[in-house]
C-alpha positions as CSV (number, residue, x, y, z in Angstrom):
1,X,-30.4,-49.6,-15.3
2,X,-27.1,-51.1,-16.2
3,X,-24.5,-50.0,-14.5
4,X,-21.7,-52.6,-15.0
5,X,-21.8,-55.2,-17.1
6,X,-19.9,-58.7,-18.1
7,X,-17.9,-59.2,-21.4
8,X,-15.3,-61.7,-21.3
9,X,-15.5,-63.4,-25.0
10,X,-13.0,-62.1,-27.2
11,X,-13.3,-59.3,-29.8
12,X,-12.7,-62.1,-32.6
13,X,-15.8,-63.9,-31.6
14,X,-18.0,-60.7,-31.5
15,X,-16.8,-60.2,-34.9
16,X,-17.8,-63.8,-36.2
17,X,-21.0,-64.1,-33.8
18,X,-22.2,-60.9,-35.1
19,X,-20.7,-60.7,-38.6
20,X,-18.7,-57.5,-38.3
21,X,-15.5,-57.3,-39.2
22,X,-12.8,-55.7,-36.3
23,X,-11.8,-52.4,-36.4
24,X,-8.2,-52.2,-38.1
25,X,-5.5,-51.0,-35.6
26,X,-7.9,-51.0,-33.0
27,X,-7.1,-51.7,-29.1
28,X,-9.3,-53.7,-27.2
29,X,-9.9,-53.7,-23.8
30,X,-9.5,-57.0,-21.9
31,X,-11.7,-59.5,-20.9
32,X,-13.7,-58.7,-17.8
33,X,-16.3,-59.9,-15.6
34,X,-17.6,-56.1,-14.0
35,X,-16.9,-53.6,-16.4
36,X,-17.8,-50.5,-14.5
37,X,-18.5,-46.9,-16.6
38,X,-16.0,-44.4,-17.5
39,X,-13.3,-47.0,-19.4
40,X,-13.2,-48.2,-22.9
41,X,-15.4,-51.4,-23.8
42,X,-16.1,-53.2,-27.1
43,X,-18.5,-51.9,-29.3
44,X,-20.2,-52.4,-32.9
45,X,-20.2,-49.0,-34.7
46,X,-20.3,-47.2,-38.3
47,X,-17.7,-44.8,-36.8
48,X,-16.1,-44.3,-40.3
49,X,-17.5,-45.7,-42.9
50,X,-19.4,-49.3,-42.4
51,X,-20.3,-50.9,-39.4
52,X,-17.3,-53.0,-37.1
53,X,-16.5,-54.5,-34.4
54,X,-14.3,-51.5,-32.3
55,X,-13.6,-49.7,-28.8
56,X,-15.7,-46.8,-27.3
57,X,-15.5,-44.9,-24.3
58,X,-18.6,-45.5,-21.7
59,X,-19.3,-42.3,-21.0
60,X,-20.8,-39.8,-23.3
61,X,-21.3,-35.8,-23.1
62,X,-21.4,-34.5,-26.3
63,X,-18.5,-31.8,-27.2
64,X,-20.8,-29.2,-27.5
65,X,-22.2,-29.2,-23.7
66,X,-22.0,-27.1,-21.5
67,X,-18.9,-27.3,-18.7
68,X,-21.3,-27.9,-16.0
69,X,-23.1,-30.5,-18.3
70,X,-23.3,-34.0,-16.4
71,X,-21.4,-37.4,-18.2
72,X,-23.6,-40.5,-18.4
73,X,-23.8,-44.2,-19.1
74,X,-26.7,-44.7,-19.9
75,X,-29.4,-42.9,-21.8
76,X,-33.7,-42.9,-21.5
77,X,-35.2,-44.6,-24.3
78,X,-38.2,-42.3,-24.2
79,X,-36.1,-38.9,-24.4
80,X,-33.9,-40.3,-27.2
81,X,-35.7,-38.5,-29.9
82,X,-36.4,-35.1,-28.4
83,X,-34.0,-34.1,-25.6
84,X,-31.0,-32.2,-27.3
85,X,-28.8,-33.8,-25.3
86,X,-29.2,-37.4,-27.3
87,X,-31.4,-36.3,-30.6
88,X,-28.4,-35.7,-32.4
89,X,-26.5,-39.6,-31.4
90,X,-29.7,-41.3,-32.0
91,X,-30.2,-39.5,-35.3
92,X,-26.5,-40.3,-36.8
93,X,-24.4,-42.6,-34.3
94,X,-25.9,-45.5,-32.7
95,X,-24.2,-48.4,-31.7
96,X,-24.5,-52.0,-29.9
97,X,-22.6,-53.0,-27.0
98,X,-22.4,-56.4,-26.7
99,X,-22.4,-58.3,-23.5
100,X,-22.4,-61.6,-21.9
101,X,-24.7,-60.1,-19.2
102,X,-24.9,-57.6,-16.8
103,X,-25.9,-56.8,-13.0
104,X,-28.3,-54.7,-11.7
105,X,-29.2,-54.3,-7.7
106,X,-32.5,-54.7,-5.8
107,X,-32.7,-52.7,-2.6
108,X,-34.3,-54.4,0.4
109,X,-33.7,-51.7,3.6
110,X,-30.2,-51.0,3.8
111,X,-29.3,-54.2,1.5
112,X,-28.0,-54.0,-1.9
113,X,-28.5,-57.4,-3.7
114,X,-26.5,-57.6,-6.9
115,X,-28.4,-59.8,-9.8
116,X,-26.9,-61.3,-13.3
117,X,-29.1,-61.5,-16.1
118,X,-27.9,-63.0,-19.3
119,X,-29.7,-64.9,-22.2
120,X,-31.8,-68.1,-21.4
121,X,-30.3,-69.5,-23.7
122,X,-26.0,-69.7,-24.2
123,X,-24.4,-66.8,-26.0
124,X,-23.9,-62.7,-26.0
125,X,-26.4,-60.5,-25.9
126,X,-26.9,-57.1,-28.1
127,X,-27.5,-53.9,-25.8
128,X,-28.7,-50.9,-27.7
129,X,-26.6,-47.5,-27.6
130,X,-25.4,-44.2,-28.8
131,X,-22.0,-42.6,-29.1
132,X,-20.9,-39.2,-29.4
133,X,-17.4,-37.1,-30.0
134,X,-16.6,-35.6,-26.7
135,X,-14.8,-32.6,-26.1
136,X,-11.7,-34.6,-25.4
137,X,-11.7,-36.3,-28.5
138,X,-12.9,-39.2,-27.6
139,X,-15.9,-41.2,-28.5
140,X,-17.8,-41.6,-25.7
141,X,-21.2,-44.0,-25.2
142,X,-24.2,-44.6,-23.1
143,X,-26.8,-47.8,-23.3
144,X,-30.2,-46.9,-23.9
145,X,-32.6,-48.1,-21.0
146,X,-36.1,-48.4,-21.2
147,X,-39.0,-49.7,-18.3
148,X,-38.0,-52.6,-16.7
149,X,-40.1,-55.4,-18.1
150,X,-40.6,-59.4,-17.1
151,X,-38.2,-60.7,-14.4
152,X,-36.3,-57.5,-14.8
153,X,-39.1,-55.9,-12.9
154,X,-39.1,-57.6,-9.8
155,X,-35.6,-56.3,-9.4
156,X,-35.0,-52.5,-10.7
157,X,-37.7,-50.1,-12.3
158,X,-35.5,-50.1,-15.9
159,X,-33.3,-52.5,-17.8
160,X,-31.0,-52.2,-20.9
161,X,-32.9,-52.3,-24.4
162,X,-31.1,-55.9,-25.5
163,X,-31.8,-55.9,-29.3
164,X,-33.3,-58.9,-30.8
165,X,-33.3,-57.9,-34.5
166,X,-33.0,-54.7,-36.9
167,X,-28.9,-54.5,-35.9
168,X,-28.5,-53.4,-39.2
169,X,-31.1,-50.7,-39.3
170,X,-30.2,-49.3,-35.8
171,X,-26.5,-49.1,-37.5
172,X,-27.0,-47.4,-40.3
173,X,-26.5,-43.5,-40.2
174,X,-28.3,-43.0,-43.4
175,X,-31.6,-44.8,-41.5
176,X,-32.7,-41.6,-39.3
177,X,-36.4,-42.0,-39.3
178,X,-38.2,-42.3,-35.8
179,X,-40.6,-44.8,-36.4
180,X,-38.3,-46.9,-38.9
181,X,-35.8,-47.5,-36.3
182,X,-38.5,-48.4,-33.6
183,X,-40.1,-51.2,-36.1
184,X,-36.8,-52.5,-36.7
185,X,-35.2,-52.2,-33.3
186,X,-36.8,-55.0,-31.8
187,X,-36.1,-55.6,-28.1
188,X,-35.5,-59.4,-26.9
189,X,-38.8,-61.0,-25.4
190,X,-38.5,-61.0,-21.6
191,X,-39.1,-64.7,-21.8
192,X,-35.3,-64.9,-23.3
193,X,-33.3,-63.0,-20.3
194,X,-32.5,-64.7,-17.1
195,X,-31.3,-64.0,-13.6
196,X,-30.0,-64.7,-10.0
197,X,-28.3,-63.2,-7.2
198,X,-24.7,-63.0,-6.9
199,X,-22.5,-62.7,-3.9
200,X,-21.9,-59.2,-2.4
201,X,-18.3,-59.0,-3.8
202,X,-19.6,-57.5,-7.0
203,X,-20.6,-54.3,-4.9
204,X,-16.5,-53.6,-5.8
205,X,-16.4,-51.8,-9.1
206,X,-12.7,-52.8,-8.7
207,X,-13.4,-56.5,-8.3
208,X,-13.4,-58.5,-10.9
209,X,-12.8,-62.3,-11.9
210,X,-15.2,-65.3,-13.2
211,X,-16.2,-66.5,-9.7
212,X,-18.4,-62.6,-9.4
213,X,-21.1,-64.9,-12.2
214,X,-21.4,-67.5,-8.9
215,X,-24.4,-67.7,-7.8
216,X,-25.3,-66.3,-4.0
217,X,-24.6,-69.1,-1.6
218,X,-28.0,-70.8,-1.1
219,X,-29.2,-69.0,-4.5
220,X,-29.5,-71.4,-7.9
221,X,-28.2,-69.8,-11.5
């Protein structure tokens, strides 16, 4: 469902991949191979005014929650439009988080095998998100997930929703119409994501380094 992910392309090439320009005075978070929840990561956001390339915090609970409300990272496609909790995000601030990939964990018994996916084909991906003020101030985010589908489903029941058009509908605050932003928001055919197994050092949330994308000894990536 998402639960770390890889981004270690720099802000500047987000900016020109994408075609956003970077948040002025911004701080960016460093490149990183297993970016766990709870810290800032790179994001693409109408936060004031027009979209840009800027930093959010990856973990949203709106301000108005209650105390004993939970923080998340990520957020259920299907309950976007009518659980309280996100109706508000996905009406007025959504966002894309881009990646170069991320890892997600097939149990087998006791066993927790950690898989990369990324793009069949070279480059970053687009996940789909929301963001929210938190209480603290901050602007906090989660990825939206939605049923696992193609190779992604012979390794966890859900997946990220990795945009393959409409960016610029899903961006705009002024675009708030259900069924607008689902014909726009087009999710990446399976057929485009790949994966394979990676060693067991990625368990770590605190591990991190380009050697984690190595593929499983005896595994091909």
């Amino acid at each position: 469902m998402c639960g770390r992910f890889a981004l270690y392309d720099d802000p500047r090439q987000v900016a020109e991949s994408f075609g956003f320009p970077l948040a002025s005075g911004a701080t960016f978070p460093p490149a990183r191979y297993n970016i766990p929840p709870g810290g800032p990561i790179v994001a693409i956001a109408a936060t004031e005014g027009d979209p840009e390339v800027t930093t959010l915090q990856w973990s949203f609970k709106p301000r108005w929650a209650p105390e004993d409300a939970p923080r998340t990272h990520v957020a259920r496609a299907e309950s976007l439009a009518s659980s309280r909790f996100w109706k508000g995000a996905f009406a007025r601030h959504r966002c894309l988080v881009p990646v170069n990939g991320w890892f997600e964990w097939r149990h087998e018994g006791e066993r927790k095998l950690p898989f990369y996916f990324h793009g069949a084909s070279s480059g970053m991906l687009l996940l789909a998100g929301v963001f929210t003020k938190r209480a603290d101030g901050e602007l906090g985010c989660a990825i939206v997930t939605q049923p696992a589908q193609g190779v992604a489903k012979q390794i966890h029941s859900r997946m990220p929703v990795v945009v393959a058009a409409g960016a610029d509908a899903w961006l705009d605050p002024e675009v708030q119409d259900r069924d607008t932003l689902k014909q726009q928001l087009k999710p990446l055919h399976p057929s485009q994501l790949a994966t394979y197994e990676v060693g067991q050092e990625v368990n770590d949330a605190t591990a991190d380094g380009q050697h984690l994308l190595a593929p499983a000894e005896g595994c091909a990536g």
